[in-house]
RODO-2510 file (C-alpha; in nm, 4 decimals, decimal comma):
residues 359
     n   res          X          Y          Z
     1     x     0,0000     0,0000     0,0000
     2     x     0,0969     0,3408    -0,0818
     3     x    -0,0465     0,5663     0,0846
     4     x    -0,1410     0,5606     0,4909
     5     x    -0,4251     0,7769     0,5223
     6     x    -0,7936     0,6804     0,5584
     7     x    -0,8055     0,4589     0,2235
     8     x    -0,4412     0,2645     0,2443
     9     x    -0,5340     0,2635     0,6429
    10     x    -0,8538     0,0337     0,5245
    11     x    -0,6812    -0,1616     0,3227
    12     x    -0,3833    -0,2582     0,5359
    13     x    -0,6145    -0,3593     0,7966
    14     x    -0,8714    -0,5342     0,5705
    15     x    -0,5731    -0,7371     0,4384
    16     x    -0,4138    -0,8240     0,7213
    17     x    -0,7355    -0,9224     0,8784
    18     x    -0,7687    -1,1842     0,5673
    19     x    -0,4101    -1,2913     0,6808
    20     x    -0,2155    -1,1494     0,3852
    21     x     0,1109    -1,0124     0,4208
    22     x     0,1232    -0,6224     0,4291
    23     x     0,3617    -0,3567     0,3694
    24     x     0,2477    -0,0107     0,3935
    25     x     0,4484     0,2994     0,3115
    26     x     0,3072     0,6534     0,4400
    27     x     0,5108     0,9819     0,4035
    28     x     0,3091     1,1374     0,7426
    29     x     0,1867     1,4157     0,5756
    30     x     0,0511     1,6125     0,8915
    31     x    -0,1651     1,8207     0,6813
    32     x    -0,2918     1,5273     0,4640
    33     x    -0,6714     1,5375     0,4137
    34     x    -0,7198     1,2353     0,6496
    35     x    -0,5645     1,3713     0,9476
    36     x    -0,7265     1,7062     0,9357
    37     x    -1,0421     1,5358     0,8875
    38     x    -1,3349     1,5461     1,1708
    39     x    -1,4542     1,1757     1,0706
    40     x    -1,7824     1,2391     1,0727
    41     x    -2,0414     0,9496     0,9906
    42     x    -2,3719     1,1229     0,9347
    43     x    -2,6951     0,8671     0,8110
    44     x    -2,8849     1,1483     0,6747
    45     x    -2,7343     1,4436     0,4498
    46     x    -2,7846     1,7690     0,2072
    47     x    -3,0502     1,9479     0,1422
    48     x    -3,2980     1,6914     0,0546
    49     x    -3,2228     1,5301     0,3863
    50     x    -3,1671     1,2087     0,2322
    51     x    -3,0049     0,8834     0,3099
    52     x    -2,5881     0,8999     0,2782
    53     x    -2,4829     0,7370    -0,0703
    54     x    -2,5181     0,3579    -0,0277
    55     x    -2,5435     0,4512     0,3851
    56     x    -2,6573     0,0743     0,4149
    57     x    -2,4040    -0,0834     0,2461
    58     x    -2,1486     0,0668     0,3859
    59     x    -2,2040     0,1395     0,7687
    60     x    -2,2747    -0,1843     0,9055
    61     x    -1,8977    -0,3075     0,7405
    62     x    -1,7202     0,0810     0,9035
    63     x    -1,9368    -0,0271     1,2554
    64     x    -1,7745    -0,4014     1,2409
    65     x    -1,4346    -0,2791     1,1018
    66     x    -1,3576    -0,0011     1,3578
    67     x    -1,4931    -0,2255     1,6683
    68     x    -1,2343    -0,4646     1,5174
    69     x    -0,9055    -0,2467     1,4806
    70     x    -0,9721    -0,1052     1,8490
    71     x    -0,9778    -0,4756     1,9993
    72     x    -0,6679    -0,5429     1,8028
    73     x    -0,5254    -0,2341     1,9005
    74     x    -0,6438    -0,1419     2,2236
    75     x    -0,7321     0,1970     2,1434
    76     x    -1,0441     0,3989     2,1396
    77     x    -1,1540     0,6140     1,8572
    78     x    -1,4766     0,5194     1,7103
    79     x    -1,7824     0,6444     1,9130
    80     x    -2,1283     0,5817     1,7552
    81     x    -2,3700     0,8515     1,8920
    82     x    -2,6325     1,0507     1,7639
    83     x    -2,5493     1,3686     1,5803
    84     x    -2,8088     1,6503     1,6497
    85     x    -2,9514     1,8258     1,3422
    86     x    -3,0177     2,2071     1,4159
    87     x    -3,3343     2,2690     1,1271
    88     x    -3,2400     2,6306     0,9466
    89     x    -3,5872     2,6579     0,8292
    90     x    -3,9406     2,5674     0,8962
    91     x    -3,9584     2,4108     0,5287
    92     x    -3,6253     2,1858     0,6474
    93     x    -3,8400     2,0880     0,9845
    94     x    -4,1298     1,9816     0,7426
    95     x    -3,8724     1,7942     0,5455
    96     x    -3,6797     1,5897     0,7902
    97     x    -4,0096     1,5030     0,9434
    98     x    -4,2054     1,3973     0,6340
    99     x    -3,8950     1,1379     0,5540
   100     x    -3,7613     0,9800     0,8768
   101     x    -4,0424     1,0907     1,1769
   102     x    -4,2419     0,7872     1,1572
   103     x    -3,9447     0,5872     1,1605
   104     x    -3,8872     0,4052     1,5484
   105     x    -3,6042     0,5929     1,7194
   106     x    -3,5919     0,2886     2,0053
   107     x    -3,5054    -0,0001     1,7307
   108     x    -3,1119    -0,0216     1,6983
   109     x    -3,0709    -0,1366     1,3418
   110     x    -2,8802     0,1060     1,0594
   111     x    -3,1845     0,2395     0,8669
   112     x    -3,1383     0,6270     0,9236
   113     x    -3,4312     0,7838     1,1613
   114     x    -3,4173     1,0892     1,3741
   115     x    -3,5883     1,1052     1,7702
   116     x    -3,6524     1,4206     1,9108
   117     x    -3,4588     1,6696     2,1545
   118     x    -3,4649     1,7632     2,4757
   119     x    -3,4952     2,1144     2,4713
   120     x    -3,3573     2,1972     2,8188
   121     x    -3,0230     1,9874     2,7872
   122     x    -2,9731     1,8633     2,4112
   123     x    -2,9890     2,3030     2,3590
   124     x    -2,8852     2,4425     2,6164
   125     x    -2,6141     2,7107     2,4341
   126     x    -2,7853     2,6787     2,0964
   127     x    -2,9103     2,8500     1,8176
   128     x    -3,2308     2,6504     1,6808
   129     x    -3,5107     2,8666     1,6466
   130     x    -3,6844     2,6073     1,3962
   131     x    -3,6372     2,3268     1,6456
   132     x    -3,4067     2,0026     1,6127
   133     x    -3,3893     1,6164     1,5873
   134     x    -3,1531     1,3578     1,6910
   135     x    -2,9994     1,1510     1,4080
   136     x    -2,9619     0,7682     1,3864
   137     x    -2,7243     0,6258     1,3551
   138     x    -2,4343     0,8508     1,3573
   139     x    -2,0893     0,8630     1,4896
   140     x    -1,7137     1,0013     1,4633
   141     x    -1,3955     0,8187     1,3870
   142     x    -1,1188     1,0325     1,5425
   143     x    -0,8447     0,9944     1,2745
   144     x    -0,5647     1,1293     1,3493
   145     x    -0,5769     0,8796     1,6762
   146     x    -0,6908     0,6024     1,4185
   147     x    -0,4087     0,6503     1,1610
   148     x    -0,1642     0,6484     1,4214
   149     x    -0,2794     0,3548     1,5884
   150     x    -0,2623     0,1461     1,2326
   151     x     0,0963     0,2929     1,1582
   152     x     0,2232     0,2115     1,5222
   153     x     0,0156    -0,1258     1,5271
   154     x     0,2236    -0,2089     1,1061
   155     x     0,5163    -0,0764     1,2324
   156     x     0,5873    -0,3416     1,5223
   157     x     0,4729    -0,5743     1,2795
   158     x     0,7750    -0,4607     1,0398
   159     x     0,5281    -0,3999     0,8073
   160     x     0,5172    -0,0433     0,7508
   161     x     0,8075     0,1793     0,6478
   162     x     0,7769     0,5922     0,6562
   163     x     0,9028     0,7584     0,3247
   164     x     0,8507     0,9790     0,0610
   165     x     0,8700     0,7179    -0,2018
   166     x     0,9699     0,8624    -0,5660
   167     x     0,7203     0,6379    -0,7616
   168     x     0,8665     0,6812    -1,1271
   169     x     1,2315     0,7248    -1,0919
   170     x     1,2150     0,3698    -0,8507
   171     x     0,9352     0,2137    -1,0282
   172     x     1,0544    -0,1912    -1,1410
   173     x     0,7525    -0,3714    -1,2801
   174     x     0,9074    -0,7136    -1,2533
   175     x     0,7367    -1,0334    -1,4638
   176     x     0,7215    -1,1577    -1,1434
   177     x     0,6168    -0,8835    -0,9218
   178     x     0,5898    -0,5267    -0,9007
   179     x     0,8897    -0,3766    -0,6642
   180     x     1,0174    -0,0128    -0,5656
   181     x     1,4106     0,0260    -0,5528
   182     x     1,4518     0,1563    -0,2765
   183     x     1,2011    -0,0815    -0,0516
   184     x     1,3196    -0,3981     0,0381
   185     x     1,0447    -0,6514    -0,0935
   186     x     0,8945    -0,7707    -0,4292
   187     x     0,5002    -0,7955    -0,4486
   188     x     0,2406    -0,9423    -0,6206
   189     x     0,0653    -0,6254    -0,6272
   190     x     0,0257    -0,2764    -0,5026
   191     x    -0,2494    -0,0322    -0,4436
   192     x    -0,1534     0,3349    -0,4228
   193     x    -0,4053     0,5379    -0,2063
   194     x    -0,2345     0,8466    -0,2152
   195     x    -0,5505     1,1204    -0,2440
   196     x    -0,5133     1,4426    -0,4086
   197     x    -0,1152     1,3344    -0,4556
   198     x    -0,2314     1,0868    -0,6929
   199     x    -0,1666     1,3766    -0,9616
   200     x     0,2198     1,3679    -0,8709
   201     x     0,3243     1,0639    -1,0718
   202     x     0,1654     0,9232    -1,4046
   203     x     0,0321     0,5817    -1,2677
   204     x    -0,3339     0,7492    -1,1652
   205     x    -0,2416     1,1072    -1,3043
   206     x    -0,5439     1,0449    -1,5243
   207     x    -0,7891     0,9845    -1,2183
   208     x    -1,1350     1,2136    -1,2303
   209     x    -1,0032     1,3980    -0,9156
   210     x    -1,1942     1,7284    -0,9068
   211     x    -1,0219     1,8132    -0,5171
   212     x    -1,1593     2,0734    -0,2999
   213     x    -0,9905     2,2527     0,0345
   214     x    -1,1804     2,2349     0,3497
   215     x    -1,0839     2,4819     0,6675
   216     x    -1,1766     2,3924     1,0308
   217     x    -1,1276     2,5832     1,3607
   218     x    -1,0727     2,4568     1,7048
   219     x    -1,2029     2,6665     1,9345
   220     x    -1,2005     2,6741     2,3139
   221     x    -1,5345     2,7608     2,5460
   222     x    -1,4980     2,8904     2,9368
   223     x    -1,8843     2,7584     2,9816
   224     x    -2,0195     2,6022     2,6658
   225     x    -2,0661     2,2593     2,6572
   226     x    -2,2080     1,9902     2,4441
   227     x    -2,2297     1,5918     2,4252
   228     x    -2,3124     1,5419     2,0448
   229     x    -2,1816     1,6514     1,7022
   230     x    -2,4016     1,9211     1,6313
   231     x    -2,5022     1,9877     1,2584
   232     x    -2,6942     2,3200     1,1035
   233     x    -2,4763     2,5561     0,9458
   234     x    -2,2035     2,3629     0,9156
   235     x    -2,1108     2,1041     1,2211
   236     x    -1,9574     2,1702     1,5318
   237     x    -1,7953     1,8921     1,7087
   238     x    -1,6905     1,8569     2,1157
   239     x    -1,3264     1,7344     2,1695
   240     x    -1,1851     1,7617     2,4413
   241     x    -1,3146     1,9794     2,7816
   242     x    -1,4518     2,2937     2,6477
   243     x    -1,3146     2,2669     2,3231
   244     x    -1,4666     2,2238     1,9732
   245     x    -1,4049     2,1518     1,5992
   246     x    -1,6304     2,3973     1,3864
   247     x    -1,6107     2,3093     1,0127
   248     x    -1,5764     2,2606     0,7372
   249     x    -1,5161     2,5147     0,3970
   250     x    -1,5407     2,4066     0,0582
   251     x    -1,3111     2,5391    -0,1819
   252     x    -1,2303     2,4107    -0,5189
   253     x    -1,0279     2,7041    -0,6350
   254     x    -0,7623     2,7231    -0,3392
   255     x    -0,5748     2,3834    -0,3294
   256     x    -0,2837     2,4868    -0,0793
   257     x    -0,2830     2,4257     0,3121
   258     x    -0,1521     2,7397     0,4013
   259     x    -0,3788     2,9001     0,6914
   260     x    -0,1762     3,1948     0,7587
   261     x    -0,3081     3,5410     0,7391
   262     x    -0,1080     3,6640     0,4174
   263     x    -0,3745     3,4048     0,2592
   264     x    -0,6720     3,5641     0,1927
   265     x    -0,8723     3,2784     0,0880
   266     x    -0,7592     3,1117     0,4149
   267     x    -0,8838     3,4260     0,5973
   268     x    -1,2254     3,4480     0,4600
   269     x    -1,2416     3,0867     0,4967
   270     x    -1,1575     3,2071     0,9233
   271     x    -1,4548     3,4467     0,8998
   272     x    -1,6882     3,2133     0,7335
   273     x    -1,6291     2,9521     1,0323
   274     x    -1,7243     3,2243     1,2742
   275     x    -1,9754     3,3089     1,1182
   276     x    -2,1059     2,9524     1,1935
   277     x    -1,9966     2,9519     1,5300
   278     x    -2,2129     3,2193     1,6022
   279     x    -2,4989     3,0583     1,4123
   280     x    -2,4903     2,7721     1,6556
   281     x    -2,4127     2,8908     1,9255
   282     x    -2,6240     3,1949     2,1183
   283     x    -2,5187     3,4721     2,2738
   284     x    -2,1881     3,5327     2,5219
   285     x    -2,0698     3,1968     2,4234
   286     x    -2,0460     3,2801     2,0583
   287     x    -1,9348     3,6609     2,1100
   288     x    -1,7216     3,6550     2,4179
   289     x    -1,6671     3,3801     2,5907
   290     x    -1,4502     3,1930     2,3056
   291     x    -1,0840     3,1594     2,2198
   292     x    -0,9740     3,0616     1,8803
   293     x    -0,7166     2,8099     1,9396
   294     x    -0,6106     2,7245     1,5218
   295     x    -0,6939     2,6585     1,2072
   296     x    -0,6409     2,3394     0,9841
   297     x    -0,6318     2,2934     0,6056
   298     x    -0,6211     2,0057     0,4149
   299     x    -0,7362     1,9089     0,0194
   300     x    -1,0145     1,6602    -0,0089
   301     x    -0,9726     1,3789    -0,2878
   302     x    -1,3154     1,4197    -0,4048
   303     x    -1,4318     1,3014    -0,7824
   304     x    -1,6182     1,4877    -1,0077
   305     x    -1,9659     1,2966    -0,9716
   306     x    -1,8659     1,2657    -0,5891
   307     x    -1,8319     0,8670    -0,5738
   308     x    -1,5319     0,7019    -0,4755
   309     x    -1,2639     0,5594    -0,7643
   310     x    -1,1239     0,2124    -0,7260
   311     x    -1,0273    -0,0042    -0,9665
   312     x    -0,6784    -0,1490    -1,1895
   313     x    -0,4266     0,0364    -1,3619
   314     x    -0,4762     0,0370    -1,7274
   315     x    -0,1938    -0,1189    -1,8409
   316     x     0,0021    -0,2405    -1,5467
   317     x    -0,2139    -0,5556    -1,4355
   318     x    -0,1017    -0,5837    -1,0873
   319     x    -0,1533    -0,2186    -1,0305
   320     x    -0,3990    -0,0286    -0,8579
   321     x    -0,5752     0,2334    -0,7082
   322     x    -0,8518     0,3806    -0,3971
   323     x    -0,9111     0,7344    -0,4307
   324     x    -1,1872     1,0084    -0,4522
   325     x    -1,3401     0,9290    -0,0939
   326     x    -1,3808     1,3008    -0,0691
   327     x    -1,5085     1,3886     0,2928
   328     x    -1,6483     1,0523     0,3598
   329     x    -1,3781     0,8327     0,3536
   330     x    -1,4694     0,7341     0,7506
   331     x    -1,7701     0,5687     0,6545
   332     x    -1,6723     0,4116     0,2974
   333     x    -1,3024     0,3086     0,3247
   334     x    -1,3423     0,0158     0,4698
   335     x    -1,5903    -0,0848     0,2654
   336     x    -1,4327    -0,0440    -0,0458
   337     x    -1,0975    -0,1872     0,1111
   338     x    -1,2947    -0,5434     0,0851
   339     x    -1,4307    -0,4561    -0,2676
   340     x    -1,0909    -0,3762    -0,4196
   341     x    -0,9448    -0,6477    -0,2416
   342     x    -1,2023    -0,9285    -0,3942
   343     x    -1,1433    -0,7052    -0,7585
   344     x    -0,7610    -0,8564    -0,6778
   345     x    -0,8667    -1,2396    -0,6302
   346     x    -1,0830    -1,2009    -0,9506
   347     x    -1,4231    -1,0798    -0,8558
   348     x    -1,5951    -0,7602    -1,0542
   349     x    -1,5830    -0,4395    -0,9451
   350     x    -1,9222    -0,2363    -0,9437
   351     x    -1,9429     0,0078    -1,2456
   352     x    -2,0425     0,3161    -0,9852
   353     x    -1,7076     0,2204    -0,7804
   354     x    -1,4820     0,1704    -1,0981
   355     x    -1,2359     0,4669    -1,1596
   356     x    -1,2082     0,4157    -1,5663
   357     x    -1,6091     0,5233    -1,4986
   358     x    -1,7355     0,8191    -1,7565
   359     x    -1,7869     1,1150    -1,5484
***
């Protein structure tokens, strides 16, 4: 695997949990897409408050996976909870409830459905004039804990090494194998899940990558609190004591990480978050009693129709590639791990999945 973000995470484990033999080789971008990322898992999306993309298919396999990795890891960092929706209209209110209110709240199975609030201590501290539901089933993968765990957990294995591999100038595609010069193995195959870097080298230069930057703030609270991701305009998640993740931008025409203020796209992506902050959050605790703490940056691998691209080189047969998760590689990575993994031992891969797709 090339590639240790969310994607060659997935696969690594998904592998090794079919007993093949691994190595994966990461770079530890800090500012890489999935590390920045909040790892939200959300059942019900947009405008049309529908069902996530293929929510069904793919939750039940993230909810089995990340149980999984923490056992073998001993770690902690996937919590399933329910994410509170703040409505921004009465016509959203009417929409939400028309689509998931008759479903039963109380059963525990994946189907999306939303419950209602408690008004005195699901808001207290928020913004929701139009009222609010609870959404099941939701939950958040904390990723930078999660990709550390898998590179610590592949390291002591001997099965990870951290480099900035040159793909073309060490490239050997041996009849036998594929190999890189300067790593010390021959394999049968290898996937590179390398996001928006993809573009860098001319194996998957020709991916349908239409990437987009996304800007989050942490910000620190003397008396706000909250249990539950919280989304309206925008989301706001709880971290640690009094502190919060408020996110996230989209912008498709600034592809850099740089959050300093001699960016002025990174600056009006600053005021747009607080602008949200103070959308969710009422009063002194928006205006005064707040402390921006920093801002993060990273460039999403999304595709162009917004579905993820898996799928074999073109013309080196033990080559290939996962990519395009966008921002929900939490909930479909693992997924797709298993479905690019059967592609290798011969099986088909779904024409929506499939990167050489039209767009």
């Amino acid at each position: 695997m090339i590639g240790g973000g969310l994607a060659g995470c997935a696969v690594a484990w998904q592998a090794h949990f079919r007993s093949l033999k691994v190595l994966l080789i990461d770079r530890q971008d800090p500012d890489s897409s999935s590390r920045v990322a909040a790892g939200l898992v959300t059942s019900i999306t947009g405008t049309r408050a529908a069902a996530s993309w293929k929510w069904e298919e793919f939750y039940p396999v993230a909810d089995r996976f990340y149980r999984q990795v923490e056992h073998t890891t001993g770690e902690m960092f996937w919590k399933v909870q329910p994410a509170l929706k703040i409505y921004e209209s009465i016509s959203e209110a009417e929409l939400y409830q028309s689509r998931w209110g008759d479903a039963d709240p109380n059963t525990s199975g994946t189907s999306p459905r939303i419950s209602p609030v408690d008004q005195t201590s699901d808001l207290a501290g928020l913004h929701a004039p139009f009222g609010a539901c609870m959404m099941h089933p939701s939950a958040r993968l904390e990723t930078q804990k999660y990709i550390q765990s898998t590179h610590d957990f592949f390291l002591r294995l001997n099965a990870m090494q951290v480099m900035n591999l040159d793909l073309e100038s060490e490239f050997d595609g041996r009849s036998d194998g594929i190999a890189f010069r300067s790593v010390e193995c021959k394999s049968a195959c290898v996937i590179l899940c390398q996001g928006v870097a993809a573009r860098e080298n001319i194996f998957f230069n020709r991916l349908p990558l239409h990437p987009a930057r996304g800007d989050i703030l942490q910000i620190e609270s003397k008396s706000f609190r909250i249990e539950h991701v919280v989304h309206g305009q925008g989301w706001l998640v709880p971290t640690d004591a009094g502190r919060f993740l408020v996110g996230a931008t989209y912008d498709r025409n600034e592809l850099t990480t740089d959050c300093s203020q001699q960016n002025p796209n990174a600056v009006k992506a600053r005021e747009e978050l607080m602008k949200r902050w103070e959308a969710l959050v009422q009063g002194s605790f928006a205006t005064k009693d707040h402390l921006v703490l920093g801002q993060r940056a990273a460039v999403r691998p999304a595709s162009y129709d917004r579905h993820p691209l898996i799928g074999q080189h073109e013309t080196i047969d033990r080559m290939y590639c996962m990519n395009g998760l966008g921002s929900k590689g939490s909930l479909m990575a693992p997924g797709l791990a298993n479905t690019l993994l059967d592609a290798i031992d011969g099986a088909r891969i779904p024409k929506h999945f499939e990167w050489k797709r039209r767009k």
